[in-house]
PDB file with one MODEL, atoms N, CA, C and O in Angstrom:
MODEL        1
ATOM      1  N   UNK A   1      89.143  94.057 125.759  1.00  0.00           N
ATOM      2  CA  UNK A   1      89.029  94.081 124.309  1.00  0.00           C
ATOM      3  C   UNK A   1      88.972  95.519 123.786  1.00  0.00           C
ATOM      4  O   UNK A   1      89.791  95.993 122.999  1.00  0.00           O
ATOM      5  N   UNK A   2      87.959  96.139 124.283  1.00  0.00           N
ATOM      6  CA  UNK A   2      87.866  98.128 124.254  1.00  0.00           C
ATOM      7  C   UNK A   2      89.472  98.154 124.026  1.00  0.00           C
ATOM      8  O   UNK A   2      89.900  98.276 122.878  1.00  0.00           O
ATOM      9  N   UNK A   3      90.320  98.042 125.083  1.00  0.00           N
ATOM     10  CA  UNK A   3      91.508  98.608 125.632  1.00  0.00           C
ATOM     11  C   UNK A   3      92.661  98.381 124.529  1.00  0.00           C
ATOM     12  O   UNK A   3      93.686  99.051 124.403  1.00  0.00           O
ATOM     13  N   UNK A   4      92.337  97.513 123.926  1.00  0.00           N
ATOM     14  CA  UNK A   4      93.580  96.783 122.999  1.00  0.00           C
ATOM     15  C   UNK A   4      92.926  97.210 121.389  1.00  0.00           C
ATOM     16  O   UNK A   4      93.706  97.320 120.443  1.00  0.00           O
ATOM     17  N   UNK A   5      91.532  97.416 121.224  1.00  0.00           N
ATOM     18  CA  UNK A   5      90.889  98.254 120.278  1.00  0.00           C
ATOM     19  C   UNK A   5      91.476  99.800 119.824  1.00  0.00           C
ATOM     20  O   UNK A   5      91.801 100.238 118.721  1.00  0.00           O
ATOM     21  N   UNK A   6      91.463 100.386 121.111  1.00  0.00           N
ATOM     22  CA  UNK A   6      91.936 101.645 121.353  1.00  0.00           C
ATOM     23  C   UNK A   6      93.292 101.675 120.889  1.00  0.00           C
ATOM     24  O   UNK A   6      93.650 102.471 120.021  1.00  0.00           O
ATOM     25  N   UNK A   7      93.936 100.984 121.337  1.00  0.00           N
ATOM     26  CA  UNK A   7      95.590 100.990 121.122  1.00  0.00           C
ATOM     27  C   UNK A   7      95.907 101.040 119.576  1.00  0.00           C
ATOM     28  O   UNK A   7      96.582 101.862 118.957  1.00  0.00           O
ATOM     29  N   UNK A   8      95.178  99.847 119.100  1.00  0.00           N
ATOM     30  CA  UNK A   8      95.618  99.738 117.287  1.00  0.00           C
ATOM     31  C   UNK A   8      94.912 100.792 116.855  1.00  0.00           C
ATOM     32  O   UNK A   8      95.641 101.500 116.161  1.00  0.00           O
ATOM     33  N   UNK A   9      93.978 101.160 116.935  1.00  0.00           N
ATOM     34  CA  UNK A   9      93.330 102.783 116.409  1.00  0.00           C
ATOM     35  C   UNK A   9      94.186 103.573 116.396  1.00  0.00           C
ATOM     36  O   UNK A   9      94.367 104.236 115.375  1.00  0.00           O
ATOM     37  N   UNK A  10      94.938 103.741 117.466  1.00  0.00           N
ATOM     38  CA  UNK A  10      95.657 105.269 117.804  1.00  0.00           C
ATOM     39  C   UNK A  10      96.825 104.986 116.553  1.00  0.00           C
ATOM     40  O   UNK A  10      97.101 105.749 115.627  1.00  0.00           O
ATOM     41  N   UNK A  11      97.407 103.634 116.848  1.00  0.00           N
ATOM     42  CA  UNK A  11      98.644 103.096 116.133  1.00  0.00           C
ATOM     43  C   UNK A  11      98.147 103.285 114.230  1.00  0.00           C
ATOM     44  O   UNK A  11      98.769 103.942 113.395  1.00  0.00           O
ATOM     45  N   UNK A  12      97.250 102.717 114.073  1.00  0.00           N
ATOM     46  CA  UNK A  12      96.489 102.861 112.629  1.00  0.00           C
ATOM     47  C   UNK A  12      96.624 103.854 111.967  1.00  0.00           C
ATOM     48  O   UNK A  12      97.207 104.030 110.897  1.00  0.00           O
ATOM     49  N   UNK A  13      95.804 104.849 112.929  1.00  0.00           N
ATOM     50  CA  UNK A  13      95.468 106.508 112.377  1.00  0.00           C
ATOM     51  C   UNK A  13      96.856 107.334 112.608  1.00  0.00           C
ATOM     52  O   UNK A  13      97.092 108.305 111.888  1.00  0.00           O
ATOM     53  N   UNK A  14      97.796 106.919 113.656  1.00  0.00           N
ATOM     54  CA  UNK A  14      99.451 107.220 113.698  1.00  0.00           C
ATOM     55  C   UNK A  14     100.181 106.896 112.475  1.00  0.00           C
ATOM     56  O   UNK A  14     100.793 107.641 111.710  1.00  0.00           O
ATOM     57  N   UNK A  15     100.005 105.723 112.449  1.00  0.00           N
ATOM     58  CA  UNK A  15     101.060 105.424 110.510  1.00  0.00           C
ATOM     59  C   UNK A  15     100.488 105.976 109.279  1.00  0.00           C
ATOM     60  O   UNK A  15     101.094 106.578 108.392  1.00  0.00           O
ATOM     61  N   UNK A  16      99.202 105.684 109.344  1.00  0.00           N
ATOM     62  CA  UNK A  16      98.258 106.898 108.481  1.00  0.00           C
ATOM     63  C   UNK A  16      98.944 107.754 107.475  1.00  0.00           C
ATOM     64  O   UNK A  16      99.389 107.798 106.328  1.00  0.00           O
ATOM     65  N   UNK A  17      98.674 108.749 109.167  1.00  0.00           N
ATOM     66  CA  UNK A  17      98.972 109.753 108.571  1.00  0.00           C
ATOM     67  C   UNK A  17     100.876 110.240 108.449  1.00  0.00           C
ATOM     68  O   UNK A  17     101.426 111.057 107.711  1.00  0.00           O
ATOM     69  N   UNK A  18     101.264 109.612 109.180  1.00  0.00           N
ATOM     70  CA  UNK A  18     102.354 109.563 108.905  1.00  0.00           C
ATOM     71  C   UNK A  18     103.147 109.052 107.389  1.00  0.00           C
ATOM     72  O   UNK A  18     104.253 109.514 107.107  1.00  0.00           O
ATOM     73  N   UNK A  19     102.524 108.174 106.584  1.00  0.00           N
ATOM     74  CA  UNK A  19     102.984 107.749 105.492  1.00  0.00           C
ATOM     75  C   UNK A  19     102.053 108.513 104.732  1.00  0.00           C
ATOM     76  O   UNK A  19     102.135 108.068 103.587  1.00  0.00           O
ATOM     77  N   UNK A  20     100.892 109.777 104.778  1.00  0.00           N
ATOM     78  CA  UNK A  20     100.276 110.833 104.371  1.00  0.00           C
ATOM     79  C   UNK A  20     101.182 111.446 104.012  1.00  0.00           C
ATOM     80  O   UNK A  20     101.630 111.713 102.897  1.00  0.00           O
ATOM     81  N   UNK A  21     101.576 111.771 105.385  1.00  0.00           N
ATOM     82  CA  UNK A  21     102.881 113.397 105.224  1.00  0.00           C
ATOM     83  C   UNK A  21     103.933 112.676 104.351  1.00  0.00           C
ATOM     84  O   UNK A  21     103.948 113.126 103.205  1.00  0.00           O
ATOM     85  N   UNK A  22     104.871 111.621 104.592  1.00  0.00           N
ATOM     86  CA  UNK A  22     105.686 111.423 103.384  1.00  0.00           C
ATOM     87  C   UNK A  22     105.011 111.880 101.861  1.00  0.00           C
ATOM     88  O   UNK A  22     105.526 112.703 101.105  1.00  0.00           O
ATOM     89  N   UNK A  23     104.034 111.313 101.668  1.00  0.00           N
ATOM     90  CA  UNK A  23     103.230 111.409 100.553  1.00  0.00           C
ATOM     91  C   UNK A  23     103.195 112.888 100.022  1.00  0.00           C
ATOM     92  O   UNK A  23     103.577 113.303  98.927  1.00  0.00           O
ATOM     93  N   UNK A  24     102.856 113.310 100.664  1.00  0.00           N
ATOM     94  CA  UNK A  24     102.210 114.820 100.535  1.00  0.00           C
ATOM     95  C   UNK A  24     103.802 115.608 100.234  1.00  0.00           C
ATOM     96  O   UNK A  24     103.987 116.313  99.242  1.00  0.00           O
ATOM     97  N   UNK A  25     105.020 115.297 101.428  1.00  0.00           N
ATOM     98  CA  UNK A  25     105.938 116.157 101.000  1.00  0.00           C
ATOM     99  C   UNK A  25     106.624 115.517  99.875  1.00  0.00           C
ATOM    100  O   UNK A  25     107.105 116.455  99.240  1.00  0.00           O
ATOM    101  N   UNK A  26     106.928 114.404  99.285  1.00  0.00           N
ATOM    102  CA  UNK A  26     107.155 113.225  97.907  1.00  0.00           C
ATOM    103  C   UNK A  26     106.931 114.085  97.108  1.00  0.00           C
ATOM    104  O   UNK A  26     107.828 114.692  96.522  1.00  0.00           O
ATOM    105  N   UNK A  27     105.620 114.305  96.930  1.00  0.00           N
ATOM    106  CA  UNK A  27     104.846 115.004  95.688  1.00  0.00           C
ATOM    107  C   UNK A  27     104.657 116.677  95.373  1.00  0.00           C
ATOM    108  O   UNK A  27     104.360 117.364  94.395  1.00  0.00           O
ATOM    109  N   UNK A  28     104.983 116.884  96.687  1.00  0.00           N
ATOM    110  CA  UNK A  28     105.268 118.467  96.902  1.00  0.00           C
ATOM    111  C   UNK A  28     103.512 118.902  96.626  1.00  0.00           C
ATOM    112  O   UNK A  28     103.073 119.620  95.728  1.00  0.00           O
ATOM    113  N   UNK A  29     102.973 118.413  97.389  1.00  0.00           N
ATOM    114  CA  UNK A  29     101.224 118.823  97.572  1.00  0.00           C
ATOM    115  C   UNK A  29     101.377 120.151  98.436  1.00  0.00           C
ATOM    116  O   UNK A  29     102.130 120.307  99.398  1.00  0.00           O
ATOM    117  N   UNK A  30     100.610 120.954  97.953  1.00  0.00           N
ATOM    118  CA  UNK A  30     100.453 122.591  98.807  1.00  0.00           C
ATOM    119  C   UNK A  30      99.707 122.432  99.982  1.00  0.00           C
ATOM    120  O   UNK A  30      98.926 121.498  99.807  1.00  0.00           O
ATOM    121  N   UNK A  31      99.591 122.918 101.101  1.00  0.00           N
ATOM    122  CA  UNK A  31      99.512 123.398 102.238  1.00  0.00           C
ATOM    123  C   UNK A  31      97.814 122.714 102.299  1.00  0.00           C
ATOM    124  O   UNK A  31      97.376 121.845 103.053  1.00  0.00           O
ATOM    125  N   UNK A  32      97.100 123.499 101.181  1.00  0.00           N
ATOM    126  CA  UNK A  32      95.301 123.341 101.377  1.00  0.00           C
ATOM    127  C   UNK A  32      94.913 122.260 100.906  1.00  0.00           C
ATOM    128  O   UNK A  32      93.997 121.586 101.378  1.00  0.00           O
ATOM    129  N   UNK A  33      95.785 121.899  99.609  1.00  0.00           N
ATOM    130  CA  UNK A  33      95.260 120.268  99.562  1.00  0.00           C
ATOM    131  C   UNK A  33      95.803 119.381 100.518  1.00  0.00           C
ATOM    132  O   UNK A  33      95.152 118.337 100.570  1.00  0.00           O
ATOM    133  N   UNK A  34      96.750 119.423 101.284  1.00  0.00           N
ATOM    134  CA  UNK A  34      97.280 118.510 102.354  1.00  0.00           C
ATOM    135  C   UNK A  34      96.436 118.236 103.169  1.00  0.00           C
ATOM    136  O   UNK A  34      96.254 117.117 103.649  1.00  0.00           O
ATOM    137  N   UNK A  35      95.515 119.736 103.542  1.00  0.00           N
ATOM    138  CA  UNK A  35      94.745 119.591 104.651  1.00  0.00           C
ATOM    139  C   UNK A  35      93.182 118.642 104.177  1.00  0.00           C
ATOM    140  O   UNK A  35      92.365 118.019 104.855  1.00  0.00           O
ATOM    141  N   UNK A  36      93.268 118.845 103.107  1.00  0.00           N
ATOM    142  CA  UNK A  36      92.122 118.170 102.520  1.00  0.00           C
ATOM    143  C   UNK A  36      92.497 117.031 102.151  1.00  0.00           C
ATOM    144  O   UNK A  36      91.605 116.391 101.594  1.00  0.00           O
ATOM    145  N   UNK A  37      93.350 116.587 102.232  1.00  0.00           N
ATOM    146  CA  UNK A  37      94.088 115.419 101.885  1.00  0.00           C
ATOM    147  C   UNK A  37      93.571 114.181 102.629  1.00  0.00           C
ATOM    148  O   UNK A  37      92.832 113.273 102.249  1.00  0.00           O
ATOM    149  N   UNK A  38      94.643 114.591 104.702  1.00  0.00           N
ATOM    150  CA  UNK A  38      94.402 114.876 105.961  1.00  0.00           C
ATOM    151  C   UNK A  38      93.269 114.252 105.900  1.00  0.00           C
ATOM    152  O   UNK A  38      93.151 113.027 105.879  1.00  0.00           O
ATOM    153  N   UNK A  39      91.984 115.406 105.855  1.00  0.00           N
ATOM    154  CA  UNK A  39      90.953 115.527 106.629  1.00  0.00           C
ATOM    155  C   UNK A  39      89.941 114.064 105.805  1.00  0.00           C
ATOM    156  O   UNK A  39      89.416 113.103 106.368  1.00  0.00           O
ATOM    157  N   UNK A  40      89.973 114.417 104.336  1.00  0.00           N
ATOM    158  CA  UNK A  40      89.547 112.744 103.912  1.00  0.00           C
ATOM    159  C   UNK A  40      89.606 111.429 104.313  1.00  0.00           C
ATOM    160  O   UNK A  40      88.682 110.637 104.499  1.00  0.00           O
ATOM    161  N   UNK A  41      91.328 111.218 104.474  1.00  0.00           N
ATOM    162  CA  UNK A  41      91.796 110.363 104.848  1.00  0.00           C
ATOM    163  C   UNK A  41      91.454 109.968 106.249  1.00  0.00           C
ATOM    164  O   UNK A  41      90.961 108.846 106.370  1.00  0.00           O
ATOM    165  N   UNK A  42      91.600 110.578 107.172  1.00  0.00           N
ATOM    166  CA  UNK A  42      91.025 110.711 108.824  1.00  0.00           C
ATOM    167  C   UNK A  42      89.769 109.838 108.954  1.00  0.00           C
ATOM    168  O   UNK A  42      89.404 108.790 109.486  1.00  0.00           O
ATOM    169  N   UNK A  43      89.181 111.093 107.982  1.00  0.00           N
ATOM    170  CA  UNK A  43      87.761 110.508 107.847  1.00  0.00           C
ATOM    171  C   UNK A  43      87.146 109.319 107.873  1.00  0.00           C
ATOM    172  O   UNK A  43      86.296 108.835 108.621  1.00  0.00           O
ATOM    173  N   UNK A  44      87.908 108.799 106.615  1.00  0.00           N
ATOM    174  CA  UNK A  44      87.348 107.713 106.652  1.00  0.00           C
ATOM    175  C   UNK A  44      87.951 106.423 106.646  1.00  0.00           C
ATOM    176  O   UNK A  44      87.601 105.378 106.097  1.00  0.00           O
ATOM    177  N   UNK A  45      89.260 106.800 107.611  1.00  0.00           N
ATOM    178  CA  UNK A  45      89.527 105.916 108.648  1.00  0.00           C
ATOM    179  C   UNK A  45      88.724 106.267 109.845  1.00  0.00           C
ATOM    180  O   UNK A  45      88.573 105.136 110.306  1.00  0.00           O
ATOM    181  N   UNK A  46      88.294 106.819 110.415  1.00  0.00           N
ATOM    182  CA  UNK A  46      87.461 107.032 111.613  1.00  0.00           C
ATOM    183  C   UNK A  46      86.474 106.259 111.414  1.00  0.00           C
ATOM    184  O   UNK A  46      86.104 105.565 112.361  1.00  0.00           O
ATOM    185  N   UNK A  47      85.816 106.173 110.200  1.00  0.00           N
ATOM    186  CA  UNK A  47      84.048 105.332 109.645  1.00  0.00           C
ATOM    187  C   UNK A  47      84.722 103.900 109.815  1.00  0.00           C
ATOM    188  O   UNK A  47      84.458 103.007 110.621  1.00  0.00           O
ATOM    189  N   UNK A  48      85.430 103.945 109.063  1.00  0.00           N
ATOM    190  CA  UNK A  48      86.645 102.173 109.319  1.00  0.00           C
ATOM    191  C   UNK A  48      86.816 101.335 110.509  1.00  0.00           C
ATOM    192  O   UNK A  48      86.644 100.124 110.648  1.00  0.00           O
ATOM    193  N   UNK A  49      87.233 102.332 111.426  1.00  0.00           N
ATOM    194  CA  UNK A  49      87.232 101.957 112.724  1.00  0.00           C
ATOM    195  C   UNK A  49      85.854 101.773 113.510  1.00  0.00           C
ATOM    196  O   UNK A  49      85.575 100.743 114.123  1.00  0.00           O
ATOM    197  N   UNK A  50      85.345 102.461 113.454  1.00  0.00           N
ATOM    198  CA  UNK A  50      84.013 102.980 114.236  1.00  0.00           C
ATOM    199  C   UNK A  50      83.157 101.344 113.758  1.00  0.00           C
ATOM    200  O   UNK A  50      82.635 100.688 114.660  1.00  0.00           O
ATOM    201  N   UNK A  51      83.103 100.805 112.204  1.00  0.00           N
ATOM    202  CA  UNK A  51      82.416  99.773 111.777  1.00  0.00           C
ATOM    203  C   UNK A  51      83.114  98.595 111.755  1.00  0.00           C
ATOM    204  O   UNK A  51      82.444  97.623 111.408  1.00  0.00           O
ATOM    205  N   UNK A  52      84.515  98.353 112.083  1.00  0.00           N
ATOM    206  CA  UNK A  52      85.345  97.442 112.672  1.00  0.00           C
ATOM    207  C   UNK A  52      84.951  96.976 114.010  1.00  0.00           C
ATOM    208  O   UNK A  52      84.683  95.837 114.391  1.00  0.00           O
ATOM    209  N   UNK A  53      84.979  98.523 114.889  1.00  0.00           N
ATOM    210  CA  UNK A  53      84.340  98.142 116.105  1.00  0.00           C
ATOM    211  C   UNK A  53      83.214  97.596 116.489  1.00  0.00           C
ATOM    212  O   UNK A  53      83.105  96.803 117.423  1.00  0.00           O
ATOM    213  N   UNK A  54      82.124  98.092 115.621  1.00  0.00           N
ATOM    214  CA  UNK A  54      80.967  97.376 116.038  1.00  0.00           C
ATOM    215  C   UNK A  54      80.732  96.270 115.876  1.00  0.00           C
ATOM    216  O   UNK A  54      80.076  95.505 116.583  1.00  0.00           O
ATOM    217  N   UNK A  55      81.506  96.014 114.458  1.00  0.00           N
ATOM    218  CA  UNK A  55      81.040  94.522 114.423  1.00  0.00           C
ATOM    219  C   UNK A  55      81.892  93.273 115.008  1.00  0.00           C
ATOM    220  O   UNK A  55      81.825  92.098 114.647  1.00  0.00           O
ATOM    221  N   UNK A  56      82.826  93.931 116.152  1.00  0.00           N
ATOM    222  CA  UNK A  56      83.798  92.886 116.325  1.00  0.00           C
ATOM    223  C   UNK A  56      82.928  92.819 117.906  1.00  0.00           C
ATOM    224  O   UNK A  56      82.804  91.696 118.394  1.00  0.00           O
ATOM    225  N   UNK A  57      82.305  94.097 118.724  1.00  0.00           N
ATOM    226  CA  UNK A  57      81.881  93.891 119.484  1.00  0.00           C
ATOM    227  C   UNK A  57      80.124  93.128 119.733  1.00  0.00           C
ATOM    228  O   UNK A  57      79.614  92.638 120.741  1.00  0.00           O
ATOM    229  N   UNK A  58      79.624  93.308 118.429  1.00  0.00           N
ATOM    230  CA  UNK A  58      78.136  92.815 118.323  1.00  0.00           C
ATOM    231  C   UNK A  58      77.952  91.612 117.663  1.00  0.00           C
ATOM    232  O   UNK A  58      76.982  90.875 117.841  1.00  0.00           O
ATOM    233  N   UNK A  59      78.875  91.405 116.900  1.00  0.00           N
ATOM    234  CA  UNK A  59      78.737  90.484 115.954  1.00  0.00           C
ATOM    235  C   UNK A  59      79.436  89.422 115.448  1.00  0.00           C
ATOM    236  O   UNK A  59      78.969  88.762 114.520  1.00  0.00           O
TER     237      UNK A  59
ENDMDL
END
C-alpha cells in the first residue's frame, strides 16, 4: 500500500508542477514569483499528501 502511495505522489506532485510551468510561462510570470509560485504550491501539496496518507493508513 506504502509502495503504490509513493508512486501517485511522485505522479501528483509530477503533473503539478508541470501544468505550474505551463501556467507560469501562459502568463509570462517572472522568474521570483514562479519560484514562489513553485514553492506554495509544493507545499501544500506535500501537507495534502502527508494527511491523505495518514488517514488512509490509520483510519
Amino acid at each position: 500500500m506504502t509502495f503504490m502511495f509513493i508512486i501517485i505522489a511522485a505522479l501528483s506532485i509530477y503533473y503539478m508542477n508541470k501544468l505550474m510551468d505551463e501556467f507560469c510561462n501562459q502568463r509570462e510570470i517572472s522568474g521570483k514569483q514562479e519560484r514562489t509560485i513553485f514553492r506554495v504550491a509544493n507545499g501544500t501539496t506535500v501537507i495534502w499528501l502527508f494527511t491523505t496518507y495518514i488517514e488512509v493508513m490509520f483510519f
